[in-house]
C-alpha atoms as one frame of an Amber mdcrd trajectory, in Angstrom:
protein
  10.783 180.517  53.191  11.675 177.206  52.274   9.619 175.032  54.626   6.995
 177.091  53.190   7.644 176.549  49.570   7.924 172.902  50.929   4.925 172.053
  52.570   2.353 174.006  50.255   3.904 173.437  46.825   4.472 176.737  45.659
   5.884 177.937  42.508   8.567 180.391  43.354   6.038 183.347  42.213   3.821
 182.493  44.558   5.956 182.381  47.414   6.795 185.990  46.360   3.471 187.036
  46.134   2.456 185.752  49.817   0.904 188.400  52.285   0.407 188.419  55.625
  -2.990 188.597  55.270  -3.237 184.759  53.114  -2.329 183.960  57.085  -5.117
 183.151  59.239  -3.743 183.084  62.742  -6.619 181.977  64.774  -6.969 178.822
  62.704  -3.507 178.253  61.710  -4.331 178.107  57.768  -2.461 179.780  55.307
  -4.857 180.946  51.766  -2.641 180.002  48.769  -3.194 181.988  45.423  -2.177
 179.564  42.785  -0.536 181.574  39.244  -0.721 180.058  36.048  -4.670 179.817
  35.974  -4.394 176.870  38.911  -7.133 176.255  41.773  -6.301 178.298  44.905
  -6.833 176.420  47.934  -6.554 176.817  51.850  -4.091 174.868  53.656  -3.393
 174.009  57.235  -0.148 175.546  58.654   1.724 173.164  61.404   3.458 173.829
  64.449   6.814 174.133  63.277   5.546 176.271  60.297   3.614 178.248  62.139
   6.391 179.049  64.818   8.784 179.850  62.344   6.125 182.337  60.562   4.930
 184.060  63.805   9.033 184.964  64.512   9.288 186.273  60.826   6.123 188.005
  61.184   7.672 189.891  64.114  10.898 190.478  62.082   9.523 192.312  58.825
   7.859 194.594  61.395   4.211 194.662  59.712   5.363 194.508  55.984   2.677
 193.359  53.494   4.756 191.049  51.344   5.990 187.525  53.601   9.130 187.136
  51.992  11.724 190.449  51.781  14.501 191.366  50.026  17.292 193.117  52.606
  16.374 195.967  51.433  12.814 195.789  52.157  10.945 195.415  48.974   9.205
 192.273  48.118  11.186 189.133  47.412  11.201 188.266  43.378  11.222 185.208
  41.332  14.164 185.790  39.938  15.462 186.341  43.651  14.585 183.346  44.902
  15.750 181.492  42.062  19.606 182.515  42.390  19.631 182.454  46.334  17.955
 178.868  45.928  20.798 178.348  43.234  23.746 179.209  45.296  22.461 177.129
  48.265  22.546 174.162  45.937  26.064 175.348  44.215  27.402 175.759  48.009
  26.489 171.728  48.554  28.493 169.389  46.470  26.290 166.517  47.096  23.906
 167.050  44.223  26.207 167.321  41.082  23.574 169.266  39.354  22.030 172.640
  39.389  19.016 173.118  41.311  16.165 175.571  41.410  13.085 176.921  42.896
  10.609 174.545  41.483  12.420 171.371  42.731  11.154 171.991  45.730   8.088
 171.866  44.627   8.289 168.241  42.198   9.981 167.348  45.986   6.290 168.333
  47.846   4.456 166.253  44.566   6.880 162.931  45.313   6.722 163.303  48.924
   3.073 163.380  49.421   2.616 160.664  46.202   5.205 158.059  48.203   3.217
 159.208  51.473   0.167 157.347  49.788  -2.186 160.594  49.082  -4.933 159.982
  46.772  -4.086 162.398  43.004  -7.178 163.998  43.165  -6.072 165.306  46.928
  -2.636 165.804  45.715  -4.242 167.787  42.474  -5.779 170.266  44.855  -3.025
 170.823  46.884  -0.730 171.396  44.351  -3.210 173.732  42.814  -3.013 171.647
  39.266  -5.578 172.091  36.696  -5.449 169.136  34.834  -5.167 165.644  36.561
  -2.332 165.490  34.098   0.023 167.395  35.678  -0.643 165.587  39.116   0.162
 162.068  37.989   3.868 162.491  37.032   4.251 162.165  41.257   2.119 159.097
  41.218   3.186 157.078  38.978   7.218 156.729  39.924   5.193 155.761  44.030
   6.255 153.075  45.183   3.285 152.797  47.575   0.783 152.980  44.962  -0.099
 149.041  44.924   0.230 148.732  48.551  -2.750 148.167  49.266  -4.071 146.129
  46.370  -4.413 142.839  47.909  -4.415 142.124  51.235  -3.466 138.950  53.066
């Protein structure tokens, strides 16, 4: 659920909201509805990812919702925010508490310091406004790189 959250930059209602069916098997692309009003987008699923989906695909036994509760029922928000929070409370090494949506500022930084261009990093985060894309840009460190060139 995590790698997920991860690699497509979900907010933790959309993880909760994921069906099977935003999985397209044959192309190994998962359909992300964005919440908040933001631009849904398809994204490719990797090996590891997709692995890791197929063997929880054959553990919820052909439940609609991706991520369940024990019990069955679809994972919630709320849910995912305190299991999130107690895996952050169980590791001392952060000194702060942490939450759902780190994950995804981590996915924003990651793919800004990897050298992605906003406007890609805009549409994969599902951001309306350019605005809220270029908080991850502007702390890169990779962002001049390029500028001149020997």
């Amino acid at each position: 659920m995590l790698l997920v959250i991860y690699r497509h930059g979900l907010r933790a209602q959309e993880a909760c909201v994921l069906e099977w069916s935003a999985v397209d098997w044959e192309t190994s692309e998962l359909h992300v509805r964005r919440v908040k009003g933001g631009k849904s987008a398809v994204h490719p699923i990797r090996g590891d990812e997709l692995r890791a989906l197929r063997k929880l695909h054959r553990e919820t036994n052909g439940r609609t919702f991706m991520f369940i509760t024990e019990r069955g029922g679809p994972m919630t928000a709320d849910a995912l925010n305190r299991m999130v929070k107690r895996l952050g409370d169980g590791s001392k090494r952060f000194g702060f508490p942490i939450h759902v949506h780190m994950i995804r500022h981590a996915c924003g930084f990651k793919l800004a310091n990897d050298g992605h261009d906003t406007r890609a990093l805009q549409d994969c985060l599902g951001h309306k406004s350019i605005s809220s894309t270029v908080r991850y840009t502007e702390l890169s460190a990779t962002k001049f790189k390029d500028f001149w060139r020997d």
